[in-house]
PADRENGU-416427 format. One record per residue (C-alpha): residue in three letters; y, z, x. Coordinates in steps of 0.02 Angstrom, whole numbers, plus 50000, padded with zeros to 5 digits. Layout:
<atoms>
ALAYZX/...
</atoms>
This chain:
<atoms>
UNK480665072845827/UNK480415083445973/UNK480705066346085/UNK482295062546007/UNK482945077646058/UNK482515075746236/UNK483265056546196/UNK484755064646164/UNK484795077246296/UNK484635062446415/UNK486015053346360/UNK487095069446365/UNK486685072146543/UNK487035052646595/UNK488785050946500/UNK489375069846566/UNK488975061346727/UNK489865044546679/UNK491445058446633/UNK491275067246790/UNK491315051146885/UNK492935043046789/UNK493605058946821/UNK493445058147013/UNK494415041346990/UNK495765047746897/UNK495865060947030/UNK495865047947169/UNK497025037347067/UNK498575040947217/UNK497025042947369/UNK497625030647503/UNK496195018147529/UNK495005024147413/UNK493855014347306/UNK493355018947133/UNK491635019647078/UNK490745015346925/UNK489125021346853/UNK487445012346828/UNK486725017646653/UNK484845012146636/UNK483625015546497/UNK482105029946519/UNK480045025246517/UNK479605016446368/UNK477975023846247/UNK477535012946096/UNK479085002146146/UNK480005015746108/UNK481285022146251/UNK481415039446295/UNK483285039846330/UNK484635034346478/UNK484725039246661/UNK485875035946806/UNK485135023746918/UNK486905025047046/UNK488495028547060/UNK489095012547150/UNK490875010447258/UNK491734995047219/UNK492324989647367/UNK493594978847308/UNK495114973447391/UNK496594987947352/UNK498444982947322/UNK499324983247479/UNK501244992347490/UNK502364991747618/UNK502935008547683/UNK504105006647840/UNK503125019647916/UNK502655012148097/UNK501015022848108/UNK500255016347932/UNK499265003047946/UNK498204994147807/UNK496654980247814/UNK496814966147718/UNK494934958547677/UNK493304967747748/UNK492994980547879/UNK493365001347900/UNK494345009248036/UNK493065019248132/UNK493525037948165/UNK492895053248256/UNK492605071348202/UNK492905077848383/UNK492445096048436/UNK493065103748579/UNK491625097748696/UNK491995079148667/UNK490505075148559/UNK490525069748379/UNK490145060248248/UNK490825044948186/UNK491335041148014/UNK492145023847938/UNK493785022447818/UNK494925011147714/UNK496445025447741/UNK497525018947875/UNK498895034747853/UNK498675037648030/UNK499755048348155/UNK500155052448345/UNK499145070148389/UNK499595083748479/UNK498585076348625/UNK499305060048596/UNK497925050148504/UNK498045038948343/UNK497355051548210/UNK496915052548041/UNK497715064647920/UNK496225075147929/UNK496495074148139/UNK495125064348167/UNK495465052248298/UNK495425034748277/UNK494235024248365/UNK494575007748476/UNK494454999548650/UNK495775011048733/UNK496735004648890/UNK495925003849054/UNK496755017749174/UNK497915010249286/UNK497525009249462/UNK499065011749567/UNK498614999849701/UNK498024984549612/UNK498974983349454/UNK500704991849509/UNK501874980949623/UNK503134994449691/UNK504344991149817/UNK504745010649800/UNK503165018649879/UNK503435036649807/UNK503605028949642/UNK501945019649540/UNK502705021749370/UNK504115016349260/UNK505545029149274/UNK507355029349186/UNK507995024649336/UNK507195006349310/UNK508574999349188/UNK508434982149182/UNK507054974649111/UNK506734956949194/UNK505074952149084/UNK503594958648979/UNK502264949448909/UNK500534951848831/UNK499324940148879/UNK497814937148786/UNK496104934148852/UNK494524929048784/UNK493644948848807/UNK495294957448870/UNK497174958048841/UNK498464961448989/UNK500134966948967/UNK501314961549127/UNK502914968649143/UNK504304970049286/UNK505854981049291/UNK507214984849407/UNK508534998449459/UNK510234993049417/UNK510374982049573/UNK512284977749521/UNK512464993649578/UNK511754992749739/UNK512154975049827/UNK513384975349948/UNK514004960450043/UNK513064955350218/UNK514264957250331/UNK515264942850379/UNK515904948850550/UNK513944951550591/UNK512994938850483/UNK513944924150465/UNK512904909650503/UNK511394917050491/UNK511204917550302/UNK512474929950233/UNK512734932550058/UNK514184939849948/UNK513584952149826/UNK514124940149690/UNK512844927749761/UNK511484941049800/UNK511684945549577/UNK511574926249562/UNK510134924149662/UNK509124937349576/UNK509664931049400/UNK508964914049441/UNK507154921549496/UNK507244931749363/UNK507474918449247/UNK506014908349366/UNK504904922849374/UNK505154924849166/UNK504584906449137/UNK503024907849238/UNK502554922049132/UNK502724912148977/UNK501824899649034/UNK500384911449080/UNK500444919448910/UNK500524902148820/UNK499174895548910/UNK498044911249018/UNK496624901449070/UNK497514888649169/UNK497244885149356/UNK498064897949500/UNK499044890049636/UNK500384898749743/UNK502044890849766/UNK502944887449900/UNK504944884549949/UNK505694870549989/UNK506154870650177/UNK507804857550246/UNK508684851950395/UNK510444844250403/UNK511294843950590/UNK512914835050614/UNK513474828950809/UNK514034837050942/UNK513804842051115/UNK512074834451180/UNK511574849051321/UNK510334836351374/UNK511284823051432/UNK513104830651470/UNK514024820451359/UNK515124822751210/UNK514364815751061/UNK515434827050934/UNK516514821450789/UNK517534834950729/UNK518734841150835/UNK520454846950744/UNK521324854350590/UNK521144842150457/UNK519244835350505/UNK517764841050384/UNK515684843250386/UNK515214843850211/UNK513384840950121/UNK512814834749950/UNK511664847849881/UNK511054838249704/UNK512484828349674/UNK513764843149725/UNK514594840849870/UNK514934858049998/UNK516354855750122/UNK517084865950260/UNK518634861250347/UNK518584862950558/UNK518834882350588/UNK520044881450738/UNK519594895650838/UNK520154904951024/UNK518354907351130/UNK518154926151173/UNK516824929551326/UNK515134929851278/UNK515354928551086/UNK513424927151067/UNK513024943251171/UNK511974936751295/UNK513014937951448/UNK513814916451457/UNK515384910451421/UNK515314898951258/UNK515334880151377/UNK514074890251507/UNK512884890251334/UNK513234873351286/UNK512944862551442/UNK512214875351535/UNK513424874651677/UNK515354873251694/UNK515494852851651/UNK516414852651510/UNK518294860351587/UNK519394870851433/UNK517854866351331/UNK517464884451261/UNK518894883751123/UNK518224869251065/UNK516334874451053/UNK516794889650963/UNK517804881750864/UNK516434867650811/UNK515114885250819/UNK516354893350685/UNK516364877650575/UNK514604874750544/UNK514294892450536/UNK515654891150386/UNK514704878150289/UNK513084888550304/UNK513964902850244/UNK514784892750094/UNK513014885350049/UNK512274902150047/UNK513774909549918/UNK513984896349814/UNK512304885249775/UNK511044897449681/UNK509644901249783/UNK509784894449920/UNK509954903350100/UNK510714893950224/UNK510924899350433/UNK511024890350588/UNK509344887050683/UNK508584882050850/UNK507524868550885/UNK505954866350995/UNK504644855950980/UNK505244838450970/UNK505904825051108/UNK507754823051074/UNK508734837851040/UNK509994827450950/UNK508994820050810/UNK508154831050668/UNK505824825750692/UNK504554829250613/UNK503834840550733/UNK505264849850775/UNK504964869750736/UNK506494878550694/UNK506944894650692/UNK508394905150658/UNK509804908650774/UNK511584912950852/UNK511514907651007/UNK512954896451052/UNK511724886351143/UNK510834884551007/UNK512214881950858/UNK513114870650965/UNK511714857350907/UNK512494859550754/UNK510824859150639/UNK511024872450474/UNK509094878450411/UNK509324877950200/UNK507934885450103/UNK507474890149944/UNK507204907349877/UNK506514901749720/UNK504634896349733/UNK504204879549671/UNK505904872749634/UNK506464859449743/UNK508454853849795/UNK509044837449839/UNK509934832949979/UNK510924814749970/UNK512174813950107/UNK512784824350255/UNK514424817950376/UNK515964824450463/UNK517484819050405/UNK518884813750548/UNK520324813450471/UNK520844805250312/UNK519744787050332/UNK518284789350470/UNK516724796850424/UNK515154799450547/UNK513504801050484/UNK512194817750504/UNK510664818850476/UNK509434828250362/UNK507774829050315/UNK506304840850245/UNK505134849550323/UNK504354859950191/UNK504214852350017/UNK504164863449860/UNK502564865149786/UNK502624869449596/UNK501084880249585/UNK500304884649437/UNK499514899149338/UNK499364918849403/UNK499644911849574/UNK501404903849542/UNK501764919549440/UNK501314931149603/UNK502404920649714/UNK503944920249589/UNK503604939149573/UNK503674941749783/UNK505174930649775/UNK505944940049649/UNK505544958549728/UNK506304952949898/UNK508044949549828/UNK508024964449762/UNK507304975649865/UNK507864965850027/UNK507534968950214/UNK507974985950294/UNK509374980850438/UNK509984992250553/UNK511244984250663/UNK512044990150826/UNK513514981850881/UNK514054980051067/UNK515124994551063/UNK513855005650963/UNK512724998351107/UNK513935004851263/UNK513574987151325/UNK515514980651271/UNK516254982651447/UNK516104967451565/UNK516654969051724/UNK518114960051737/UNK517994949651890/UNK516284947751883/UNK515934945951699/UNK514154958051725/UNK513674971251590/UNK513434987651659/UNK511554991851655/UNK511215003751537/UNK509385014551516/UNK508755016351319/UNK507415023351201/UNK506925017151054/UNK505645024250929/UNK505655028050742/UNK504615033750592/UNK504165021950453/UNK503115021950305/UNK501295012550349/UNK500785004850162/UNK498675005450241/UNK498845024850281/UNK500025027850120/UNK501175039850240/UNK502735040250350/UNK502045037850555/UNK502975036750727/UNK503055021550803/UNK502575019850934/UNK501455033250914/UNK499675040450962/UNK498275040350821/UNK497295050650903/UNK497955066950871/UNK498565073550679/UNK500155070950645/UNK500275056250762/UNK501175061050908/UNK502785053450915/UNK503355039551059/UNK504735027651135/UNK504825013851229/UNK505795012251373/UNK507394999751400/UNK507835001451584/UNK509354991751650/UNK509664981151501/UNK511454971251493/UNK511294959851372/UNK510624962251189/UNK509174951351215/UNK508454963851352/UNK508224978151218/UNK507844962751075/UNK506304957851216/UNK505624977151219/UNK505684979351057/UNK504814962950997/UNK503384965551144/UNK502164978651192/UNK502274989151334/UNK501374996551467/UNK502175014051470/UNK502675025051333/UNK503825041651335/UNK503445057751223/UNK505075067451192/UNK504675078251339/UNK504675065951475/UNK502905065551483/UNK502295044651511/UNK500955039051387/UNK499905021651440/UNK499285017951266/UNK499945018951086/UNK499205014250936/UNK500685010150827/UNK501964996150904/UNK503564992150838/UNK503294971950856/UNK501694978950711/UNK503144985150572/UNK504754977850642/UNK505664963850716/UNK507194962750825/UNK508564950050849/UNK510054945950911/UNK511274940850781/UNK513094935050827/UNK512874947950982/UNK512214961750879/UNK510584970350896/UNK510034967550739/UNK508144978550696/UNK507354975050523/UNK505724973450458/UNK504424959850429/UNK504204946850317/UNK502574955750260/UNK503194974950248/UNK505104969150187/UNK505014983750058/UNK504764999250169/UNK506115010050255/UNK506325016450424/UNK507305026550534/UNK507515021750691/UNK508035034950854/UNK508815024850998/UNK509475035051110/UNK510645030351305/UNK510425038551466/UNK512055047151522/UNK511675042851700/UNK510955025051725/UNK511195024451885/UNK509745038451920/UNK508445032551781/UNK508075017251844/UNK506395021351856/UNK505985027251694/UNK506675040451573/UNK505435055651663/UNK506665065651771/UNK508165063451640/UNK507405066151473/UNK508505078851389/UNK510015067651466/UNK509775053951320/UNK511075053451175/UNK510685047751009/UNK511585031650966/UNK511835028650784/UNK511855011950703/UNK513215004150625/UNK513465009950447/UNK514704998250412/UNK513494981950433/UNK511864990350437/UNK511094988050251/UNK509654977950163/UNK509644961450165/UNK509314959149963/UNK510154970449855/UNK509584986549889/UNK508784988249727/UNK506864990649684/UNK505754983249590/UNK504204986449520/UNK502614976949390/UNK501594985149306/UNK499824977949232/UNK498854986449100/UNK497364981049023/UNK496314982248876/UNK494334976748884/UNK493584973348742/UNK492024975748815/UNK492074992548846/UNK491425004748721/UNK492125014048571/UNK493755027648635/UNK494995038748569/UNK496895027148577/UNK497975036248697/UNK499895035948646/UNK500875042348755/UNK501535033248891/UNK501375047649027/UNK499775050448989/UNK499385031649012/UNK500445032149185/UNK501535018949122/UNK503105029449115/UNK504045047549132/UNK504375046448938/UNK503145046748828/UNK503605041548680/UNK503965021248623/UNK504035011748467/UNK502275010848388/UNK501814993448314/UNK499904985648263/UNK499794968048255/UNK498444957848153/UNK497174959448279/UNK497344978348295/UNK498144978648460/UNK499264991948467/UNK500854990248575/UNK502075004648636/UNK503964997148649/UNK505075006148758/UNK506845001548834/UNK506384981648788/UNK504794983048856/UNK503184981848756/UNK501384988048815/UNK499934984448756/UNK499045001748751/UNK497574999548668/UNK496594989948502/UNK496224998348340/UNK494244990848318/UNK493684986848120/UNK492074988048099/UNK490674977347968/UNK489404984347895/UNK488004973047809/UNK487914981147660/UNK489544992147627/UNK488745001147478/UNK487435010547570/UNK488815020647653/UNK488595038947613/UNK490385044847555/UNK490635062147617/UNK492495066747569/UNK494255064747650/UNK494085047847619/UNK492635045447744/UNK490835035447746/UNK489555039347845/UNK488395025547899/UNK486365025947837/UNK484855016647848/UNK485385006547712/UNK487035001047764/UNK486684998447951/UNK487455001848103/UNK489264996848143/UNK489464978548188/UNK491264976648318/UNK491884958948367/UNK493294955448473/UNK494764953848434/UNK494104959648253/UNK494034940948235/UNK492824942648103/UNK493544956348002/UNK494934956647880/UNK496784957647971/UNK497704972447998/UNK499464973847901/UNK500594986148012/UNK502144997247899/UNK500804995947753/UNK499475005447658/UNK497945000047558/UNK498155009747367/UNK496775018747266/UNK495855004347183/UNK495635018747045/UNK496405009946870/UNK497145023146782/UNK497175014146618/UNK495215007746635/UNK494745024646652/UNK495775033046498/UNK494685021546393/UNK493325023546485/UNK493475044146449/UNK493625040146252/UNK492045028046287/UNK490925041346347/UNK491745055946246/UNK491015046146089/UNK489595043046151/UNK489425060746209/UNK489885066246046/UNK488665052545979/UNK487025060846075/UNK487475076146021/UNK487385070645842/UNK485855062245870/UNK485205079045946/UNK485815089645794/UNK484985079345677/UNK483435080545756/UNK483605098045747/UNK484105097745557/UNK482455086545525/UNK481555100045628/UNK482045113845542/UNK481855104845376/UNK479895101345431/UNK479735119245483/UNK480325126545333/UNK479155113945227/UNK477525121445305/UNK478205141145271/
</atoms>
């Protein structure tokens, strides 16, 4: 009798655990993510076959799959099949200690990480930090991050790797704003643009540059090959400086030169113009360039005129086929100066000399996309035609992969961003008063230095200048009896021998030359100064400065120094040659093969942007992105981990496991690929059943009250045995 009572003690003891435990689930029945648990009842030692009572082998989590509802919320996040976030109890020092949950109620920190309710902060593989010089593309070199001021968004794309995800995206200042028109009075001929055509132009790489990233995203691990631009000739007849003759077709009001540029045909009527002296700046009457001596009698009206023509139809080319640049050329290389060969180099210019041959230079700005030329002629009149000629000396090469992405993206920043030109007329030049009898330029005595930004150093330097002292000591060269435009374009373009500190004092050697950062030319009779091909994004400011007394600095600048005047350039022409805009790409990456971080939200903590704050989204994989002002970064990747066997986690409150010898260590993949998928705007429910565990309470209240019975009547036959031996 006395083991029936302890029988029934036992079975007290398991079912007021049994009620404590369905009374944790009905607790938990509105717990985000949590899992109810059941109890294991087993039967006590056996003695004569008969059992001494119940016990509580475990009280086991059911890790079944919970109902899933949609929220709205953008930080919630729920996972659909197998696998816990991981989070981390972080103290002040950094350390902690992991734990693993099904509660995806997360939310931004105060430090701007993805936390738990309880401010633990989830776990992942965070965003690499961004390295300024490899994964930004800035043509602003004081800026390395996305700032307000970068309105237009041209593309963003993630791009998804086999151990690492990339986000690529490229924004702009408002460069509607800032293009301006080339000027025509200064660059006409030599590839001028309207503004309209400069917003065309970038449109069309934008919409180039755009595709290429598509493609990449679509397919990331195919080849890399740069692209390259299609390069053409077309030249049209006219006065052949070789042999003194008159070759030339158009010659009066009514006569044409016109191109077919893929099936559309450009045409400008003859430009009937009066020859001024030396409209190319370089000291010869327009027939003088031409022929090279005085053959051709009343000839200059007409070579300007013919000059003015083609230099029309390069100009209309330029405005209205979208991009394309075209600008009257030299050529040198070949044998016959009248027909376009293969191994003729050209190269731009506006020297009548040279434009009289009447060849036009038409590239592409966009990388990889080719144009077709059909048919060039002049057109005398109303019936006769005569043939030009055209060909291509640089076909367009498609590319493919990052590298065709790169070049679109250079192609792109240029028109935006544009050359730096500072451009001195003549007049702005002093050099704008020919004698008249004689037709000589007075000599006049310059300077020219100027400070620009060096992209290797990362900071503004003179050039020329002198690297061996800090700052750089500052340097010009010396122009000394220059007449025409060429003579400064010649210093300026080649190193020299002698350079002047501000004092007068001569310096033999400088470390930083001009011909290094910047090029000059002679445009239309302009001194045109802007910088190279490979630098086209930096800004400079030039310091020429002209002796007040030529006539006693022929020797050099030494005994006349403070004598100099600053000469300003032009304002009205000067400008860039793209839109004056700027552009910059940003990369950011995620490796997945990096270990376990805190997620970083905030976009100026990342260095992406000045605001921190974006639209939070979690796709199926985990990876979260940030989207701000149309753009969408990938900023890190919520990681689920497995365990191999979930119910040897250790539950130790606010919804948290810890792991154990039994369940293992965390197991990550990439991508989560073998995990269940994460549902964004959603929450996993209690999988607590409110209604299995009111029956459940009546279950174990009976048999509560049952084992009690069973342990009063043991008592009752106690007592009754008791009192039978009194």
């Amino acid at each position: 009798m006395i083991g029936a009572l302890w029988t029934g003690i036992s079975g007290l003891s398991s079912h007021q655990t049994a009620l404590d435990n369905e009374s944790h689930n009905i607790a938990n029945v509105n717990t985000v993510g949590y899992k109810s648990s059941r109890i294991s009842f087993a039967d006590q030692m056996y003695q004569d076959r008969i059992g001494k009572g119940s016990k509580i082998l475990d009280a086991e989590k059911l890790y079944v799959q919970g109902n899933l509802k949609t929220t709205g919320v953008n930080y919630d996040v729920a996972i659909s099949g197998d696998g816990f976030f991981t989070v981390k109890n972080t103290t002040s020092s950094g350390s902690g200690e992991n734990y693993y949950t099904r509660a995806g109620n997360f939310r931004m920190g105060d430090n701007g990480t993805l936390q738990d309710a309880a401010g633990n902060e989830v776990q992942g593989w965070a965003m690499r930090v961004i390295d300024t010089d490899k994964d930004v593309i800035s043509t602003d070199p004081n800026n390395k991050r996305i700032t307000d001021d970068y309105t237009k968004l041209l593309s963003s794309k993630v791009i998804k790797y086999a151990s690492q995800v990339e986000t690529i995206t490229a924004k702009a200042t408002d460069y509607n704003k800032t293009a301006r028109a080339d000027s025509s009075t200064v660059f006409t001929g030599a590839g001028a643009k309207t503004k309209a055509a400069k917003v065309t132009d970038i449109e069309n790489l934008v919409a180039n540059y755009a595709s290429w990233l598509q493609k990449l995203q679509d397919d990331p691990y195919v080849g890399s090959a740069s692209s390259t631009s299609q390069v053409s000739q077309i030249n049209f007849k006219s006065f052949d400086s070789l042999g003194g003759t008159d070759s030339g077709a158009i010659s009066k009001d009514g006569d044409s030169i016109y191109v077919y540029i893929d099936g559309e045909k450009i045409s400008q009527e003859f430009v009937s113009v009066t020859a001024t002296y030396d409209i190319d700046g370089d000291g010869n009457t327009a027939a003088d360039d031409a022929s090279g001596s005085t053959t051709y009698a009343d000839a200059d009206n007409l070579v300007a005129s013919r000059i003015a023509t083609y230099k029309a139809l390069a100009d209309k080319i330029s405005e209205e086929v979208p991009g394309l640049r075209a600008y009257m050329v030299s050529e040198t290389g070949g044998t016959n100066d009248d027909v376009l060969e293969d191994d003729d180099i050209f190269k731009l210019s506006t020297k009548d000399s040279d434009m009289i041959k009447g060849i036009i230079q038409i590239e592409s700005l966009i990388p990889g996309v080719s144009f077709d030329i059909s048919e060039v002629g002049e057109e005398i009149g109303n019936n006769n035609k005569v043939a030009g000629g055209f060909q291509t000396s640089s076909a367009a090469n498609a590319g493919e992969g990052v590298g065709a992405l790169n070049s679109a993206r250079d192609a792109l920043a240029r028109a935006i961003s544009g050359k730096q030109q500072d451009v001195y007329t003549l007049a702005d030049l002093g050099l704008d008063n020919p004698n008249t009898t004689s037709g000589a330029l007075t000599a006049q005595d310059f300077l020219y230095g100027m400070t620009i930004y060096d992209k290797e150093l990362d900071k503004i330097i003179p050039v020329p200048g002198d690297n061996t002292t800090s700052p750089a000591t500052p340097l010009s060269i010396f122009v000394n009896d220059a007449t025409t435009v060429d003579d400064i374009v010649d210093a300026i373009n080649n190193p020299q021998t002698e350079y002047f500190q501000d004092d007068g004092t001569s310096v033999a050697n400088s470390s930083f030359q001009l011909s290094d950062y910047v090029v000059a030319k002679n445009i239309n009779g302009n001194l045109v100064i802007e910088t190279k091909d490979e630098n086209y994004d930096v800004e400079f400011s030039g310091s020429l400065k002209i002796s007040d007394n030529a006539a006693t600095d022929s020797g050099g600048p030494l005994l006349t120094i403070a004598n100099y005047t600053p000469r300003d350039k032009n304002n009205d022409y000067s400008g860039r040659q793209g839109a004056g805009a700027e552009f910059i790409q940003m990369v950011t990456t995620i490796n997945q093969t990096s270990t376990q971080d805190s997620l970083q939200l905030k976009l100026d903590a990342l260095g992406i942007s000045d605001s921190a704050f974006g639209e939070f989204s979690v796709d199926s994989t985990g990876l979260i992105t940030m989207k701000q002002d149309g753009a969408s970064f990938a900023i890190g990747q919520i990681s689920l981990s497995l365990f191999n066997n979930n119910r040897g986690l250790e539950p130790v409150g606010d919804n948290n496991y810890a792991k154990t010898n039994e369940s293992g260590d965390p197991i990550y993949s990439k991508n989560n690929e073998n995990t269940g998928k994460i549902e964004n705007k959603t929450l996993e429910l209690s999988t607590a059943d409110l209604s299995e565990s009111l029956v459940n309470l009546m279950v174990f209240q009976r048999a509560f009250e049952a084992n009690a019975k069973s342990i009063t009547t043991s008592d009752e036959l106690l007592n009754t045995l008791i009192n039978l031996k009194r």
